[in-house]
N, C-alpha and C positions, 0 to 999 in steps of 0.2 A: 504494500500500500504506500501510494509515496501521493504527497503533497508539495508541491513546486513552485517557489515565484522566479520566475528566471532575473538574468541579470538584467541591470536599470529599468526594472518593471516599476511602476507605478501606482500604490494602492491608497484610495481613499475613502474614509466614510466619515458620516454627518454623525456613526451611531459607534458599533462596535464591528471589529474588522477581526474576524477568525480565520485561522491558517489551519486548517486539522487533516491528520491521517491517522484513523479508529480502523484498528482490525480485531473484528469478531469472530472468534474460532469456538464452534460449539463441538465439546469432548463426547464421545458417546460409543462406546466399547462392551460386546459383553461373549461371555464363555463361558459355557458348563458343560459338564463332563459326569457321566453318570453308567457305573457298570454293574451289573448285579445279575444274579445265577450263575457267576459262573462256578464250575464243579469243587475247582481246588484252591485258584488262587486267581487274584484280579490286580491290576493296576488302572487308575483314571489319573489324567492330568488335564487342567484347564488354563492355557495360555492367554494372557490380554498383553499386546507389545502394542504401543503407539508412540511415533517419532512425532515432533512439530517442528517445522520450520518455518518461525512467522518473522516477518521484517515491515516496519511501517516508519515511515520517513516523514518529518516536514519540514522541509529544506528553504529558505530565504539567501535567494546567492548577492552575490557581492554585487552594489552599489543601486541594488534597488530602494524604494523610498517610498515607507508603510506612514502613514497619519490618520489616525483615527480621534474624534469627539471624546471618546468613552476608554474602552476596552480593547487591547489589540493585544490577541491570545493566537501561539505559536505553540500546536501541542499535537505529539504524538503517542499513539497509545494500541496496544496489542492485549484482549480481553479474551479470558477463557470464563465465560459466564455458568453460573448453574442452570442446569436445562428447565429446572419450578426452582422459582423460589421457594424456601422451606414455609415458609411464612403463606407459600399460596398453596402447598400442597393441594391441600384441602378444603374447597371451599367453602367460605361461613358463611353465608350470605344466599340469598335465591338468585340476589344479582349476578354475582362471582357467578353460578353456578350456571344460571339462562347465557350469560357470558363465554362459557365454554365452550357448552352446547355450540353454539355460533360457531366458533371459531373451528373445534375439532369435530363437532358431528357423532357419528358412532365410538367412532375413536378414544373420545374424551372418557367414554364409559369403558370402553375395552381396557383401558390403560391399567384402569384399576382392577380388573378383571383378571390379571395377569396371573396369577397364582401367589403371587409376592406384594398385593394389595398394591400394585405399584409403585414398586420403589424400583426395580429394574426397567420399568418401561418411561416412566415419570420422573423417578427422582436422582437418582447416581448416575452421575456421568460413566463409571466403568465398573463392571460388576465381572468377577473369575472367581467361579464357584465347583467344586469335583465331590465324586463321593465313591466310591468305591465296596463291593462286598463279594465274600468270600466263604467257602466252607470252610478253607483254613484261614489264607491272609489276603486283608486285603490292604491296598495301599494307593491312597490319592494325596492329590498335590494342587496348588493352584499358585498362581504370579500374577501379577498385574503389575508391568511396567511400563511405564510412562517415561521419555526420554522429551526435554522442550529446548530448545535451540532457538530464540527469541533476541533480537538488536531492535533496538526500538530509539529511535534520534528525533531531537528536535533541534535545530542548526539554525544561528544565524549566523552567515558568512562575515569577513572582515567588511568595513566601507558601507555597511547597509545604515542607512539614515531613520530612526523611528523618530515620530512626533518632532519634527524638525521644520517642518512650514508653518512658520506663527502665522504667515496671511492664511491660514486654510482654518484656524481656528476662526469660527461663527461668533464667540460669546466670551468675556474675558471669566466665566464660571467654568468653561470647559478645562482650564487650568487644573482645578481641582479635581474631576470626573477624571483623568484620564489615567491611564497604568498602563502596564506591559507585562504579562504571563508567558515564559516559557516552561514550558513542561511535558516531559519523557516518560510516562509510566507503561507498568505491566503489571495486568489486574487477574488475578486466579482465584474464581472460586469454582471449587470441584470437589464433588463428593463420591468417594472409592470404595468399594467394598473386595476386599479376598478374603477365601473362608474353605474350609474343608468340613459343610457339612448338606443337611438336607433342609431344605426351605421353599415348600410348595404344596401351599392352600389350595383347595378347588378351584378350579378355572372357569371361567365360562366368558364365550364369545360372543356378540349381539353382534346382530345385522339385521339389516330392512326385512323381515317375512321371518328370521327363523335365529333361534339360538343353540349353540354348540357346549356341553355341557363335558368336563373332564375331572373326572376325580385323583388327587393323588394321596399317598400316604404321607403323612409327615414325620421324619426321623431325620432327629436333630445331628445324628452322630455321620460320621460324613466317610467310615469306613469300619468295617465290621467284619468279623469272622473268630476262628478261633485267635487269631491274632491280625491286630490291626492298626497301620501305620499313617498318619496325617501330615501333610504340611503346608503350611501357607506364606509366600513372600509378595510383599508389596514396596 
């Protein structure tokens, strides 16, 4: 994402004059691993690997000439957002709720429908989950690696002139109003889950005419037999 004033460009405003380059990267990962009957012995593994390579620039190159009334904001920024806010999980409201509907449709219902009341469909951005069983041994594992690789620049080049044309000032109060913000951020919020066990409530599907209905068992322990081995890295 790159935001550019080239050289002896020329910017003016009566009000406030923003320079921005905002990169929105939505995280969204998931893996499960599940084996059972077998005779003697079993193995499950649930891998989540995700690389990021985000770069967002806002660059003011040399001997251009910014003047703004107000506010003159140079900022760049690279955002791993949560996919629900926690706070809207669940909506309180009939608004919130009529709100949804709109927006996601069946979906909005399915999500929670998930067998996991939606948290893997809705709420965690990367969810690596395994379970394994055995007559003798069984052995699961689960990872969830995330690797981010992020440069995020807000640049003003040498020779750029800010708030430097008093004739462009309208009101001798603009004096006061006026500032300069440069600013470089990188904003993560992300919600991960690894686990080596069992978690999966009843399901069920809606759709327009007909609903899809799946039972599961729920067993917390996530590998089983006469001996049995777990592990989980994140």
């Amino acid at each position: 994402m790159l935001a550019n004033v080239g050289s002896n460009a020329v910017l003016k405003s009566g009000e406030d004059l923003t320079i921005s380059a905002t990169l929105e990267h939505e995280v969204k990962l998931n893996a499960d691993s599940d084996i059972a009957g077998a005779a003697s012995s079993s193995g499950s593994a649930a891998v989540v690997v995700g690389i990021y390579n985000d770069d967002a620039k806002a660059i003011v190159n040399s001997n251009a000439r910014l003047d703004a009334d107000k506010t003159i904001q140079i900022t760049a920024a690279v955002e791993y957002p949560f996919l629900t806010k926690p706070e809207e999980y669940i909506p309180t409201s009939l608004d919130d709720l009529v709100k949804l509907l709109e927006e996601d449709g069946y979906g909005a219902v399915n999500d929670y429908l998930d067998g996991t009341l939606g948290l893997k469909s809705k709420l965690l951005n990367t969810w690596a989950r395994s379970t394994a069983s055995g007559e003798n041994v069984g052995v699961s594992g689960s990872v969830n690696l995330l690797i981010f690789n992020n440069e995020v620049n807000a640049i003003v080049a040498p020779n750029v002139a800010i708030n430097q044309d008093v004739a462009w000032r309208t009101r001798e109060a603009d004096l006061q109003d006026q500032s300069v913000s440069v600013e470089a951020t990188n904003h993560m919020q992300l919600l991960n889950l690894t686990g080596v066990f069992q978690f999966l409530l009843p399901s069920l599907e809606i759709d327009l005419g007909k609903a899809e209905f799946s039972k599961q068992d729920i067993k917390l322990l996530g590998a089983d037999g006469k001996s049995g081995v777990g592990g989980a890295f994140s």
